[in-house]
N, C-alpha and C positions, 0 to 999 in steps of 0.2 A: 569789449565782449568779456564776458563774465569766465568762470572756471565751466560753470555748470554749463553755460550755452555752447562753449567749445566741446564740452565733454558728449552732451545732445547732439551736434551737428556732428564728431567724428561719430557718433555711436550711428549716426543716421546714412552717413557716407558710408559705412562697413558694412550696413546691413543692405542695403542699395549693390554696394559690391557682389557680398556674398549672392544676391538675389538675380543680378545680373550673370555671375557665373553658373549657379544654379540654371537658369536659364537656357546658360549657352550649351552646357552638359547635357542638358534634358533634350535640346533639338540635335546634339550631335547624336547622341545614341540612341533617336526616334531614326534620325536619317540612317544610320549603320543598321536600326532592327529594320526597317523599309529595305534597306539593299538585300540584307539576309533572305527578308523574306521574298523578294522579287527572283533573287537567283535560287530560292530553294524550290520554288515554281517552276521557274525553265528547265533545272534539271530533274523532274519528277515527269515532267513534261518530254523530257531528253530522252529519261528512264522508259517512261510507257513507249517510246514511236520505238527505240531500239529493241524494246522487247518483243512488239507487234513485228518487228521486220526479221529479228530471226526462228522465230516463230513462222512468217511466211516463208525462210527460204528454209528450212527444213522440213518442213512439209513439202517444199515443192523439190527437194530433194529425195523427198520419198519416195515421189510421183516418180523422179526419173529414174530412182533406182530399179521401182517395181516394170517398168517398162524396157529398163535392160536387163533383167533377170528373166523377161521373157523371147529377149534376145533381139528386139525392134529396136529400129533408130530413136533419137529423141529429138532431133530438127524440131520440133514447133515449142517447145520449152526453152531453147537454148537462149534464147532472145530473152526469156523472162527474169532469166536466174541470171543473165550478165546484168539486168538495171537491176535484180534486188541487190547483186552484188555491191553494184557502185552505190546503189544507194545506201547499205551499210557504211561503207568503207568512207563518205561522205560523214558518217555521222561519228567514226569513230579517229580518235587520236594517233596517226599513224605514226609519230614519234614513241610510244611507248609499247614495251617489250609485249605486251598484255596481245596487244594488236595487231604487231606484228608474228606475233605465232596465230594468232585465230586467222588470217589471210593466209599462211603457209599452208595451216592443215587445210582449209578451207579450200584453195588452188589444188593441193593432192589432193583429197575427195571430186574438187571439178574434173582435175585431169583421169582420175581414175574409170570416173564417170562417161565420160564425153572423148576421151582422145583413146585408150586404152585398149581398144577392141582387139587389140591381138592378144592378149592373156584371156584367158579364161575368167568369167563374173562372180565372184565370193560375195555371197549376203554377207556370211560371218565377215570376210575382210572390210565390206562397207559398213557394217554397224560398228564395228569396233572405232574406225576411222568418225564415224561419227559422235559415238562416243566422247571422243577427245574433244571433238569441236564443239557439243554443245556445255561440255566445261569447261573449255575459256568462254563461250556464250552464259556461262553461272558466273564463273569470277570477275565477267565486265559488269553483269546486274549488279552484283553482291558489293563490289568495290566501288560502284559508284552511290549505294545505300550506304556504307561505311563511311564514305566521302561527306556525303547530305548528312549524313546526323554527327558527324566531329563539329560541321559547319555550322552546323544549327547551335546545337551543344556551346563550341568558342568562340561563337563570332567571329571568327578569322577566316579566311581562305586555308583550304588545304592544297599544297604545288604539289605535295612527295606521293604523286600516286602510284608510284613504281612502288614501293613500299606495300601499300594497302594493297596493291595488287601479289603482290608474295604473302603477305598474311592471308588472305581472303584465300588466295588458290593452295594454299599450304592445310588451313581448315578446312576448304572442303573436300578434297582429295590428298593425301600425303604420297600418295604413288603418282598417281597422275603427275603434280606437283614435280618431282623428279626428272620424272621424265620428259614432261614438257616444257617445264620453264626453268628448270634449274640447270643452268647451263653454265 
């Protein structure tokens, strides 16, 4: 074999390589944008059902409020608002702090509501109470949109959601923040 025909066959073996790796690069990070993209569906997906659902249960806390402030029982709601309950608490992360305060205040607004009847009924005290719940119901939205576009953005997973969850509830309330979650 010549100088020249070795020099052609390594230059054809390198290019072969190179083109094979190429290759391999280009189907690994088709399959990682296909994962990206499949998980950034589920949770947009995640995003709308948990919005719809707290959405449904404060409005159907409305209902009951407005039904005890005219000082009737609430029996035929009660049944509704314990499945919208589990079905939140089904959709949300009970391991983080986020969740665990939104069930807290969530259970004092129930119990205020529903077991309470011997104190006297405050609009102002249940609005305020609500208040609070539906911003941890802003910082679960908000932190899991922060979550989807870091994800989208680096291709990575993001685990530190305890994190995004104290930025997100720090931006949009600095009081509330405080007092809610900074413990």
């Amino acid at each position: 074999m010549t100088t020249a025909e070795i020099v052609t066959l390594s230059a054809s073996l390198i290019a072969a390589l190179c083109t094979l790796l190429t290759l391999w690069q280009l189907n690994s990070s088709q399959g990682k944008q296909r994962l990206i993209e499949t998980v950034t569906k589920q949770r947009i997906e995640w995003i709308n059902k948990i919005r719809i659902c707290f959405s449904e249960y404060s409005e159907l806390m409305e209902r009951i409020s407005m039904i005890r402030s005219s000082g009737n029982k609430i029996d035929d709601l009660q049944f509704q608002l314990s499945y919208l309950s589990t079905h939140i608490d089904m959709l949300l992360n009970p391991k983080e702090v986020i969740t665990q305060r939104y069930i807290e205040k969530r259970n004092q607004i129930k119990r205020y509501l529903l077991d309470d009847y011997s104190n006297e009924y405050s609009p102002a005290e249940y609005y305020s109470m609500m208040l609070d719940l539906q911003y941890l119901q802003q910082v679960i939205l908000k932190s899991e949109w922060k979550r989807l576009k870091r994800e989208s953005s680096s291709g990575k997973e993001v685990n530190d959601m305890n994190t995004i969850h104290l930025e997100t509830a720090e931006d949009i309330d600095p009081g509330r923040f405080i007092r809610l979650l900074h413990k």
